[in-house]
N, CA, C and O of each residue as an XYZ file, in Angstrom:
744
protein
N    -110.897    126.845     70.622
C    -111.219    125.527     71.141
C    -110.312    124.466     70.529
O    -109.578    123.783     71.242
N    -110.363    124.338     69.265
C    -109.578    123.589     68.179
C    -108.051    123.837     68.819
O    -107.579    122.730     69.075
N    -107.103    124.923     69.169
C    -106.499    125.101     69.811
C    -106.147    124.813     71.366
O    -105.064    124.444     71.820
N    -106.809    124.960     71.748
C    -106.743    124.089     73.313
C    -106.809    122.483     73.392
O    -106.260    121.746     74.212
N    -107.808    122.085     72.080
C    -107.853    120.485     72.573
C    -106.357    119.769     72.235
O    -105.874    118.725     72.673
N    -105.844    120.724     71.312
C    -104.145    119.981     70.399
C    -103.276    120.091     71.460
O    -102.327    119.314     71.564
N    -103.505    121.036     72.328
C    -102.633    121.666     73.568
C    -102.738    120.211     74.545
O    -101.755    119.570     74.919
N    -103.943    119.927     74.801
C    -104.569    119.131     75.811
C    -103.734    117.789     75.482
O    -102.862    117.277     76.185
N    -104.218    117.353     74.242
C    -104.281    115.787     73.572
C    -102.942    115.216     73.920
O    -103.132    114.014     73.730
N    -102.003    115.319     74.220
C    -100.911    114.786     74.720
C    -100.690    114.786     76.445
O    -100.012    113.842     76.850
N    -101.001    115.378     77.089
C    -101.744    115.503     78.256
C    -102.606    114.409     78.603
O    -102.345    113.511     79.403
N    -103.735    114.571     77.881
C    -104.814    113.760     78.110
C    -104.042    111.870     77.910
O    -104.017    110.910     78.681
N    -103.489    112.097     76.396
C    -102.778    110.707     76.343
C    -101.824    110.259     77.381
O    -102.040    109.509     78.333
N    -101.042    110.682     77.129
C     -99.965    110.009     78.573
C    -100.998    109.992     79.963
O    -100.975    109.189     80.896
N    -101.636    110.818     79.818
C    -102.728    110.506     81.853
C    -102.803    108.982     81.328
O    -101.992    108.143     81.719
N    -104.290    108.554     80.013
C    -104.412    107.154     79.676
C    -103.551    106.474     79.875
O    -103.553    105.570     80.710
N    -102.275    106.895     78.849
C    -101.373    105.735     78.977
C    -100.964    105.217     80.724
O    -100.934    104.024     81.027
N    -100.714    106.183     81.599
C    -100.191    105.920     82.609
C    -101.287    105.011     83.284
O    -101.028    103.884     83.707
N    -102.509    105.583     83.349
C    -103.946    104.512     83.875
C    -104.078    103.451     83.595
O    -104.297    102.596     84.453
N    -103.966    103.110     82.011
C    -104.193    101.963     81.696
C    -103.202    101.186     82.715
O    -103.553    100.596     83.737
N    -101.930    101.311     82.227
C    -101.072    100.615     82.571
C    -101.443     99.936     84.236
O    -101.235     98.776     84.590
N    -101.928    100.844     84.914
C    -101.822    100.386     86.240
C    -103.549     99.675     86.388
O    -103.812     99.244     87.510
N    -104.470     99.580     85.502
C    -106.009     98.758     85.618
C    -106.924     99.673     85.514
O    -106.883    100.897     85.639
N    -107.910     98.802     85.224
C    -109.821     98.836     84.821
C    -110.078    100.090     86.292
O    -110.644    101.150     86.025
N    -109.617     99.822     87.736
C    -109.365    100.809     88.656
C    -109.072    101.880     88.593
O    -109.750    102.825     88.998
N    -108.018    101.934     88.076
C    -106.950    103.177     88.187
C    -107.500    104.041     86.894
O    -107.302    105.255     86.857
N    -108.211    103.346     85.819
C    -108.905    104.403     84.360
C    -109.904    104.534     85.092
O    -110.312    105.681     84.908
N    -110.644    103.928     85.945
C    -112.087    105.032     86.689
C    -111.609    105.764     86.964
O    -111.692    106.745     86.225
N    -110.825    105.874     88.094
C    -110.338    106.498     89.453
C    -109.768    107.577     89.029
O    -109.732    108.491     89.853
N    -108.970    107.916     87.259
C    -108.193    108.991     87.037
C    -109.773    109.200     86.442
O    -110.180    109.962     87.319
N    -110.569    109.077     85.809
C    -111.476    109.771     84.625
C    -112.368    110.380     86.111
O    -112.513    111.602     86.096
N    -112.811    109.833     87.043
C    -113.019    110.184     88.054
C    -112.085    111.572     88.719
O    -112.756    112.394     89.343
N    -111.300    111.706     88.654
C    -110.838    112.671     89.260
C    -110.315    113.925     88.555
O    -110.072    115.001     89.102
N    -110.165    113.594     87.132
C    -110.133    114.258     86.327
C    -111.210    115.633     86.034
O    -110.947    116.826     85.884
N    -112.846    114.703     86.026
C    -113.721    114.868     85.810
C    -114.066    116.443     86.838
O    -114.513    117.563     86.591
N    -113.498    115.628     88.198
C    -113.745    116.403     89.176
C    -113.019    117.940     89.328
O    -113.564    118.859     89.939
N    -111.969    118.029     88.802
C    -110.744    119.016     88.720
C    -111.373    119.758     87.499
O    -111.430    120.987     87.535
N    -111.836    119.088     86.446
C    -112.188    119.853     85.812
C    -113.543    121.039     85.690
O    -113.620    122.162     85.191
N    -114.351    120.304     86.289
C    -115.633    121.373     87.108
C    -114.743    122.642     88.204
O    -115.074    123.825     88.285
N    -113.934    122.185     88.725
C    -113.085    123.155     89.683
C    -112.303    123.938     88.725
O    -112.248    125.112     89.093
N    -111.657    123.710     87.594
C    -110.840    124.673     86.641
C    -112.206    125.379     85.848
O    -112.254    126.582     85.591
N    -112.842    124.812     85.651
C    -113.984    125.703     84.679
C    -114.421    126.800     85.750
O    -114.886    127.797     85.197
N    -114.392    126.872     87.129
C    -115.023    128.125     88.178
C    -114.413    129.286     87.972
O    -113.297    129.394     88.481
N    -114.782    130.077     87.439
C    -114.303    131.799     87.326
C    -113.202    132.490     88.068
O    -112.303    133.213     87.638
N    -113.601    131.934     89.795
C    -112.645    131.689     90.596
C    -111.632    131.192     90.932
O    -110.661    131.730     91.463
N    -111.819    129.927     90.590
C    -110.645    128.873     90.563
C    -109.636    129.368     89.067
O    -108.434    129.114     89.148
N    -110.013    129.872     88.107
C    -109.798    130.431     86.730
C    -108.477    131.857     87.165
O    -107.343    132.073     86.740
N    -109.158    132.407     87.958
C    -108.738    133.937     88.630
C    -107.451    133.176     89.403
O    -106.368    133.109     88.822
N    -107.612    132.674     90.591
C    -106.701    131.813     90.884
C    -105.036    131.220     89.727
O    -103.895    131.653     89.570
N    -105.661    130.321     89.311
C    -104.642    129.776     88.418
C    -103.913    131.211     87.606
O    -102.697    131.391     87.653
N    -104.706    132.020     86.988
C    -103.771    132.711     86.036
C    -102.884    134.183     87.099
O    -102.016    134.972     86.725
N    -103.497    134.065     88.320
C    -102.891    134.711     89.611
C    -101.302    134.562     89.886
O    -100.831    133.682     90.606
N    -100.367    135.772     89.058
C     -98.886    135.485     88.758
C     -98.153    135.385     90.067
O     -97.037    134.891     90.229
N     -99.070    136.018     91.142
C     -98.800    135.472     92.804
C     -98.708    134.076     92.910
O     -97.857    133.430     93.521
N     -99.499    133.740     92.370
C     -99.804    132.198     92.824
C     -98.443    131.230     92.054
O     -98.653    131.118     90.847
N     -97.478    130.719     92.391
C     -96.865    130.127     91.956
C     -96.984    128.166     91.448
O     -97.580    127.373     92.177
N     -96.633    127.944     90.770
C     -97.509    125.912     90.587
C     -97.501    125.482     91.378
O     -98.658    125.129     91.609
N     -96.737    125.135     92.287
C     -96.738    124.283     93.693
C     -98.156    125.048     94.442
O     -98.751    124.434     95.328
N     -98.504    126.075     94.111
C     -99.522    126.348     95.056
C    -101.067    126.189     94.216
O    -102.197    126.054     94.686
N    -100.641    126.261     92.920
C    -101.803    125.575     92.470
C    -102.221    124.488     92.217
O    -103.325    124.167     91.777
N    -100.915    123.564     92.621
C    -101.428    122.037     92.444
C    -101.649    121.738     93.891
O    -102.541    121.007     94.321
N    -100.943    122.237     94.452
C    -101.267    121.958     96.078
C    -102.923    122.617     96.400
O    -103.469    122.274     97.448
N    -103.526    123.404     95.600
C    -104.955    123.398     95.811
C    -105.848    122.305     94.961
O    -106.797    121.632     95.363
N    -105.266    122.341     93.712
C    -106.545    121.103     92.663
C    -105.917    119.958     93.738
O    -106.856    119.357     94.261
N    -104.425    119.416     94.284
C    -104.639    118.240     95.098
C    -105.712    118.181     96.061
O    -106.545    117.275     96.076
N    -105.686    119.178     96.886
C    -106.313    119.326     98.419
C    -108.325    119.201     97.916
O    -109.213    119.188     98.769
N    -108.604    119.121     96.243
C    -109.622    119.691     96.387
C    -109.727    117.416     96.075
O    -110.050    116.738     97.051
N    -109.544    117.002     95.282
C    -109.691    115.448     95.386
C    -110.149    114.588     96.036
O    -109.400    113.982     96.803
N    -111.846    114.167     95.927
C    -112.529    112.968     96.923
C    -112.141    112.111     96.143
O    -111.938    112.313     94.946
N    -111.978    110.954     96.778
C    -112.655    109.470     96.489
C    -113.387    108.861     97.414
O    -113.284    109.186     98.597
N    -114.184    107.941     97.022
C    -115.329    107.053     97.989
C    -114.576    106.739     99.272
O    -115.040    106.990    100.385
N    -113.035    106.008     98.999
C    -112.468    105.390     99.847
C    -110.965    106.119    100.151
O    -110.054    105.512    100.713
N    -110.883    107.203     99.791
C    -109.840    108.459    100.247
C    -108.366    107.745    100.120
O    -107.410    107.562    100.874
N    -108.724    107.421     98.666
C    -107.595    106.568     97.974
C    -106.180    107.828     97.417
O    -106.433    108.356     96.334
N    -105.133    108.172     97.931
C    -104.227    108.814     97.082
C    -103.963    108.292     95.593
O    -104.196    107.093     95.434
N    -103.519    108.995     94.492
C    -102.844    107.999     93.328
C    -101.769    109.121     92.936
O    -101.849    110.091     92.183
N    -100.551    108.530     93.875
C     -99.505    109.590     93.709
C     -99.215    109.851     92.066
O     -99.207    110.979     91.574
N     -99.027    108.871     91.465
C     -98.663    109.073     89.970
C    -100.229    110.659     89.595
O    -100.086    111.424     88.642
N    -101.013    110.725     90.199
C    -102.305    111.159     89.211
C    -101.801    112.728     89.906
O    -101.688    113.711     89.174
N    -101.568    112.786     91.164
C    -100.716    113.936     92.030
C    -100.007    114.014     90.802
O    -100.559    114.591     89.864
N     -98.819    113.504     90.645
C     -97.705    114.180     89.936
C     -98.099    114.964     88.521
O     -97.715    116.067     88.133
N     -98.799    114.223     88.026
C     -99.515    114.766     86.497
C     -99.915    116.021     87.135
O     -99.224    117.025     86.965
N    -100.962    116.049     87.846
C    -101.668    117.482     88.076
C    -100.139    118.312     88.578
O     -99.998    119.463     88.165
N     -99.170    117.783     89.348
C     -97.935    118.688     89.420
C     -97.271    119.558     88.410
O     -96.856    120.716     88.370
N     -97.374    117.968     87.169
C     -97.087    118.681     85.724
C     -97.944    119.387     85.030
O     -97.406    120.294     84.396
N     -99.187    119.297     84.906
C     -99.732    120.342     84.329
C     -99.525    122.010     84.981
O     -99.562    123.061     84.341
N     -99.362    121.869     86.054
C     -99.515    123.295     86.983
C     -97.850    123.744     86.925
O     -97.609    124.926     87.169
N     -97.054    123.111     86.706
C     -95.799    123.830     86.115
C     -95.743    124.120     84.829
O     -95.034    125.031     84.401
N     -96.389    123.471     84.182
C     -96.392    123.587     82.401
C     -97.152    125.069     82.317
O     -96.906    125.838     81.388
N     -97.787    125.288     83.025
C     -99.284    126.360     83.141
C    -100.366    125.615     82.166
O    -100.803    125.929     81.059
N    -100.618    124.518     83.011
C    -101.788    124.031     81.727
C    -102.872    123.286     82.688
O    -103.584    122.445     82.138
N    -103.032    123.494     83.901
C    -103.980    123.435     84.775
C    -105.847    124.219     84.065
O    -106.993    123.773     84.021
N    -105.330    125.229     83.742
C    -106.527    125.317     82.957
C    -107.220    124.473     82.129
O    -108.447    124.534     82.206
N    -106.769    123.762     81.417
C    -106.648    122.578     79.900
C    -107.429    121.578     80.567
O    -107.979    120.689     79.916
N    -107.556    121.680     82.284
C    -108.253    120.260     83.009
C    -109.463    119.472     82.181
O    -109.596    118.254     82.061
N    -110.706    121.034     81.392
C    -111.593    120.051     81.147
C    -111.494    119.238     79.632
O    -111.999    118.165     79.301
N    -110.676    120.148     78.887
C    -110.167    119.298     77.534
C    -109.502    118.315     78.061
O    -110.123    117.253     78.028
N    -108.355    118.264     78.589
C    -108.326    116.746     79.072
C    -108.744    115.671     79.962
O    -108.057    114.680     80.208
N    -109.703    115.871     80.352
C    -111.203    115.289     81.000
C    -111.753    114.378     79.633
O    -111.560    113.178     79.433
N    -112.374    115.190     78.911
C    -112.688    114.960     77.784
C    -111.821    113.922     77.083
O    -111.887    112.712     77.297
N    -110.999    114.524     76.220
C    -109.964    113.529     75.629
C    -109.942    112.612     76.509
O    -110.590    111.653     76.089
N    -109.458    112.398     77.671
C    -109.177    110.845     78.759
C    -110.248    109.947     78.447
O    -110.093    108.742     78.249
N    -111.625    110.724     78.398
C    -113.178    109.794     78.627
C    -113.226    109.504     77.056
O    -114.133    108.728     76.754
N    -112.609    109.863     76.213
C    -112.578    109.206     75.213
C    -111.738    108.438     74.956
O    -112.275    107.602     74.230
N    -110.791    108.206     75.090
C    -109.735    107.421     74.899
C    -110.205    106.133     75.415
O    -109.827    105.183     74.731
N    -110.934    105.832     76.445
C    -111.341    104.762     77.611
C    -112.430    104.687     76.859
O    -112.380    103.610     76.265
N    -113.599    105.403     76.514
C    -114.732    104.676     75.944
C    -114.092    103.919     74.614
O    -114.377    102.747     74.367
N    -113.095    104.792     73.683
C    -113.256    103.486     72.698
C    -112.327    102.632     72.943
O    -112.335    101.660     72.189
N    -111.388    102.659     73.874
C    -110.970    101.457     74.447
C    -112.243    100.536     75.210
O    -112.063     99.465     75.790
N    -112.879    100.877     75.132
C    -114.339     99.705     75.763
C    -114.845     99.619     74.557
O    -115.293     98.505     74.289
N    -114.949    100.649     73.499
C    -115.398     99.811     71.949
C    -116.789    100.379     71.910
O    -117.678     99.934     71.185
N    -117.002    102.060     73.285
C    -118.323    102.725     73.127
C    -118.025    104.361     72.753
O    -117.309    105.095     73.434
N    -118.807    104.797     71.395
C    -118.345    105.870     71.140
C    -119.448    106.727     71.351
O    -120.521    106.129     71.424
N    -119.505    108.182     71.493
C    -120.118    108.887     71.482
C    -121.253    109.325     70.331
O    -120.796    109.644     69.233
N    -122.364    109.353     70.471
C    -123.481    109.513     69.048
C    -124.184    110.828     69.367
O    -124.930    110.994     70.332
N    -123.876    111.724     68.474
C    -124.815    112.997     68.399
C    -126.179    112.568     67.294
O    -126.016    111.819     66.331
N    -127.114    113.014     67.548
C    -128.454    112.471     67.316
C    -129.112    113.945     66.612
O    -129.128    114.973     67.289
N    -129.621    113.926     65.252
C    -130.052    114.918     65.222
C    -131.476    114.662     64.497
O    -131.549    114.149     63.381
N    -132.323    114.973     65.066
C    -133.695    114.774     64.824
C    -134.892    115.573     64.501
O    -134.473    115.275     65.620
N    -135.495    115.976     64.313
C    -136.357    117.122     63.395
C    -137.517    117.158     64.749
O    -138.517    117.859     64.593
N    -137.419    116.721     65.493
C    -139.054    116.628     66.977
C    -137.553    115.955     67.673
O    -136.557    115.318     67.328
N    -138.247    116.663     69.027
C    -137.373    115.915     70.486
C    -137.960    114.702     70.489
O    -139.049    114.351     70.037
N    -137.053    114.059     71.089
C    -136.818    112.714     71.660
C    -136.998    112.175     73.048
O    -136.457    112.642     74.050
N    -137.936    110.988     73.004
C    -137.819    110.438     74.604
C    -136.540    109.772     74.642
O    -135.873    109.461     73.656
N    -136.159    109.515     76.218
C    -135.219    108.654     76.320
C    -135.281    107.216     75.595
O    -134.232    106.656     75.276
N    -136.479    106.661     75.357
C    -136.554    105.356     75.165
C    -136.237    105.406     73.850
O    -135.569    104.458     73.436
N    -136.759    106.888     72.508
C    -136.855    106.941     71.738
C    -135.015    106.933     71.333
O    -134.447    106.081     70.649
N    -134.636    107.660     71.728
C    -133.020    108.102     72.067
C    -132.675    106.828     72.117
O    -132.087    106.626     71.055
N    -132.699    105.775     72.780
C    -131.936    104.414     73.639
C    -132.409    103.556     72.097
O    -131.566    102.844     71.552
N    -133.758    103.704     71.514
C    -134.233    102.944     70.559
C    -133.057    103.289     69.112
O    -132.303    102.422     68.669
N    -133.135    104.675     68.579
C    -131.971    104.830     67.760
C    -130.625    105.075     67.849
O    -129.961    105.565     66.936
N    -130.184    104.733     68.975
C    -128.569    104.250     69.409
C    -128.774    102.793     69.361
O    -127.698    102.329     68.984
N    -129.599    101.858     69.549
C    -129.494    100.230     69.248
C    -129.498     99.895     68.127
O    -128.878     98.966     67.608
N    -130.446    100.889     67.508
C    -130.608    100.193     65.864
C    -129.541    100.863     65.044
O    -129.477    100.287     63.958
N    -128.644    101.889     65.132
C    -127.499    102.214     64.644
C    -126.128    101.793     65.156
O    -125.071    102.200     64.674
N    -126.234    100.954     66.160
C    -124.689    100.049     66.703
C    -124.381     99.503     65.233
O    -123.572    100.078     64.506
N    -125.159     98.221     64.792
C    -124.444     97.641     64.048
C    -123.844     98.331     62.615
O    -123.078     97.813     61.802
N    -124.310     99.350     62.598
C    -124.081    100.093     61.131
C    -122.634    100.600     61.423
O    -121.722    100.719     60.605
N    -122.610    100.890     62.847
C    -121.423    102.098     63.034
C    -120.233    101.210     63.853
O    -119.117    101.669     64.099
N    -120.761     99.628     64.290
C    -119.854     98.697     64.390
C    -119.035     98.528     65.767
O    -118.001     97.940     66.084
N    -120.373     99.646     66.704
C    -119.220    100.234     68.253
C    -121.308    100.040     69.051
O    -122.452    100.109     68.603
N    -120.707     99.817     70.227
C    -121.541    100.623     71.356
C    -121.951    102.092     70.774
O    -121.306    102.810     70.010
N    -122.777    102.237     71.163
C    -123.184    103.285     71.091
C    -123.749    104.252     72.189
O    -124.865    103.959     72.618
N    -122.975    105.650     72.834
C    -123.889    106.164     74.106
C    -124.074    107.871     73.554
O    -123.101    108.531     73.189
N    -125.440    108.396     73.575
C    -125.581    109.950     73.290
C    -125.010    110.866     74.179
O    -125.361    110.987     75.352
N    -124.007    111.601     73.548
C    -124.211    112.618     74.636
C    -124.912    113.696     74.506
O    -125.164    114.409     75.477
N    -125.340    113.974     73.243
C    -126.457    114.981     73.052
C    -127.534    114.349     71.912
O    -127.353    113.389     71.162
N    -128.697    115.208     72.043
C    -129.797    114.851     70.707
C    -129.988    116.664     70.425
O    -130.238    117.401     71.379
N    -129.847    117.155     69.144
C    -130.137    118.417     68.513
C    -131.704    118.425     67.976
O    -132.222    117.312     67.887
N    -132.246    119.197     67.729
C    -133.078    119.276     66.960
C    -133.136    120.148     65.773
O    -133.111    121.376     65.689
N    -133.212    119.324     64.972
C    -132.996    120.512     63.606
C    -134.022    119.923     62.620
O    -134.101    118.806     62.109
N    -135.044    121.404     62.478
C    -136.329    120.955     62.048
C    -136.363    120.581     60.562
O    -137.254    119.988     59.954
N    -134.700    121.261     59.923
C    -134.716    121.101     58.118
C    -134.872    119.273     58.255
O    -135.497    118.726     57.347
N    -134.332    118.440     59.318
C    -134.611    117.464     58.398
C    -135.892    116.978     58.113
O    -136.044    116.129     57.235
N    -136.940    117.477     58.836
C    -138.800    117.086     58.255
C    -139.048    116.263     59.211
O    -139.975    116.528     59.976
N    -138.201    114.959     59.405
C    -138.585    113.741     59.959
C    -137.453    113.073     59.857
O    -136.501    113.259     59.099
N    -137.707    111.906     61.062
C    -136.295    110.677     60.704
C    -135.158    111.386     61.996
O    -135.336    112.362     62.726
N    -133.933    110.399     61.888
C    -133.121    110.914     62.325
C    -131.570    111.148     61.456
O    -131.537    110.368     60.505
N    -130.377    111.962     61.540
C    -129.006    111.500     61.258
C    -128.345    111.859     62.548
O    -128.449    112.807     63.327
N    -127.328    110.315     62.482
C    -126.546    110.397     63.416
C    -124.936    110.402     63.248
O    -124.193    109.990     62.358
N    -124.755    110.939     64.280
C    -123.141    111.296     63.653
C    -122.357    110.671     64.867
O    -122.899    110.751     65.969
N    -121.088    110.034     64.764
C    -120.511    109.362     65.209
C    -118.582    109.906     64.949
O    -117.869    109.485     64.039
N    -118.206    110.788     65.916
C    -116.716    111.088     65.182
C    -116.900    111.755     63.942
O    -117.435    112.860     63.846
N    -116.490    111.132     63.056
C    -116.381    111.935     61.800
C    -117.461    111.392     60.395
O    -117.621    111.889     59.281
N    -118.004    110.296     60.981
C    -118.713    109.120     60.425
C    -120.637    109.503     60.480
O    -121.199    109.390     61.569
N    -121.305    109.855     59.460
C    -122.631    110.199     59.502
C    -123.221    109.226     58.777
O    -122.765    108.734     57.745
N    -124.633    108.836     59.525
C    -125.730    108.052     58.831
C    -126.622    108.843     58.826
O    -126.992    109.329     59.894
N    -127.307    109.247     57.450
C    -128.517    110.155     57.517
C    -129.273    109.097     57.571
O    -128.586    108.080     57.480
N    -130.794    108.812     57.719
C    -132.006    108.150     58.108
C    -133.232    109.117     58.342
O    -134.247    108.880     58.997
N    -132.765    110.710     57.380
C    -133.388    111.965     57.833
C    -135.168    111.564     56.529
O    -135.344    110.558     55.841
N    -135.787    112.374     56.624
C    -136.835    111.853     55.077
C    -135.461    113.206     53.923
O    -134.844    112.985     52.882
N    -135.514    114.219     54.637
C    -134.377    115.182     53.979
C    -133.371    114.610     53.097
O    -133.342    115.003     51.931
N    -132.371    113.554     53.581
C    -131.568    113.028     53.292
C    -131.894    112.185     52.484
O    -131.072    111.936     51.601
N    -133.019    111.545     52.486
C    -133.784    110.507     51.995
C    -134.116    111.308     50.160
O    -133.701    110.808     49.114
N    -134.740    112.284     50.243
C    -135.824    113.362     49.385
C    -134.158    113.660     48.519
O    -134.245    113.776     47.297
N    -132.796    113.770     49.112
C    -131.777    114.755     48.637
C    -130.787    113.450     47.668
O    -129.926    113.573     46.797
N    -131.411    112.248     48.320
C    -130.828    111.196     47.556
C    -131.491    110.583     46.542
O    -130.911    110.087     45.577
N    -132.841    110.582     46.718
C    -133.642    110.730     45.383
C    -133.833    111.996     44.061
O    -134.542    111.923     43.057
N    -133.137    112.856     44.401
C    -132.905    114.051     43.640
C    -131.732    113.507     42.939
O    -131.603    113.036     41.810
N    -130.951    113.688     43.862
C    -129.770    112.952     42.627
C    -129.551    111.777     41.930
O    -128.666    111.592     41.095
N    -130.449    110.936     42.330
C    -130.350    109.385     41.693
C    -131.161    109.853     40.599
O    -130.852    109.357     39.516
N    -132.302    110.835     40.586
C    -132.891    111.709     39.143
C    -132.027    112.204     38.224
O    -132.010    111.772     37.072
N    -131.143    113.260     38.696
C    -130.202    114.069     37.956
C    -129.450    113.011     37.091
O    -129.173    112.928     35.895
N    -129.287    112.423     37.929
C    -128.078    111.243     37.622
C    -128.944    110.438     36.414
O    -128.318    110.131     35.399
N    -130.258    110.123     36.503
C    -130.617    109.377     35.306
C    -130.972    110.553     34.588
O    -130.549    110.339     33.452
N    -131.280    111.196     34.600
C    -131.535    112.001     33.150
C    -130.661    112.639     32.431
O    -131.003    113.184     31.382
């Protein structure tokens, strides 16, 4: 995995760079279509396809093209050509890592990052929506979940993780920091 996303990440960047450049439009419209290609590269079939030494790139970009909605059956030749280049590179597979990478690049260019939530009891949505508000200002971004775990060691409470950046708020974390503020005095 760790391997595919390093593969991807330059891929994924230049798509951004090229989106940005052209508007607030054109970064939907590629994360949008991206999104879409990439559900089509993850199909077993579509998978069989691509690594198909019959199948030459022009014929596999000429299928991820042909497979492309928009609302308003908008072309974006530049977003054509990328998918051209990935499918000569042989990196048409890589679609949903760079799906990924793209939708990140654009959320924290909007200044909203992704929060994994890990909580000891499931979560309602409201409960979920309640500790992504009260951890914005700590972590200094928007905040949107894309997952909540449950992991029963922490007892109670939540920690949330953000990138590389963790706030415990666990009682665990809580109990593991009063242990050592002990050690530490005695």
């Amino acid at each position: 995995m760790a391997e595919t996303l390093t593969i991807a990440r330059p891929y994924a960047e230049a798509a951004f760079k090229v989106a940005k450049q052209k508007g607030k439009n054109a970064e939907n419209l590629w994360a949008e279509q991206l999104q879409q290609l990439a559900l089509i590269a993850k199909n077993a079939d579509a998978a069989d396809f691509i690594h198909n030494p019959e199948n030459n790139a022009a014929t596999v970009a000429d299928l991820f093209i042909s497979c492309l909605k928009t609302e308003d059956n908008k072309k974006d030749p530049e977003f054509e050509n990328f998918i051209r280049l990935l499918a000569d590179n042989h990196r048409i597979a890589l679609l949903p890592e760079i799906s990924v990478l793209f939708n990140q690049a654009k959320s924290e260019q909007e200044g909203v990052r992704d929060a994994i939530i890990y909580s000891a009891f499931p979560l309602t949505d409201e409960q979920k929506n309640q500790v992504l508000k009260d951890f914005e200002p700590k972590f200094g971004c928007k905040l949107k979940s894309g997952d909540v775990q449950i992991d029963k060691n922490l007892i109670g409470g939540v920690r949330v993780c953000v990138g590389d950046k963790i706030l415990d708020a666990s009682v665990r974390g809580r109990l593991e920091q009063m242990s050592m503020q002990l050690t530490a005095a005695s």
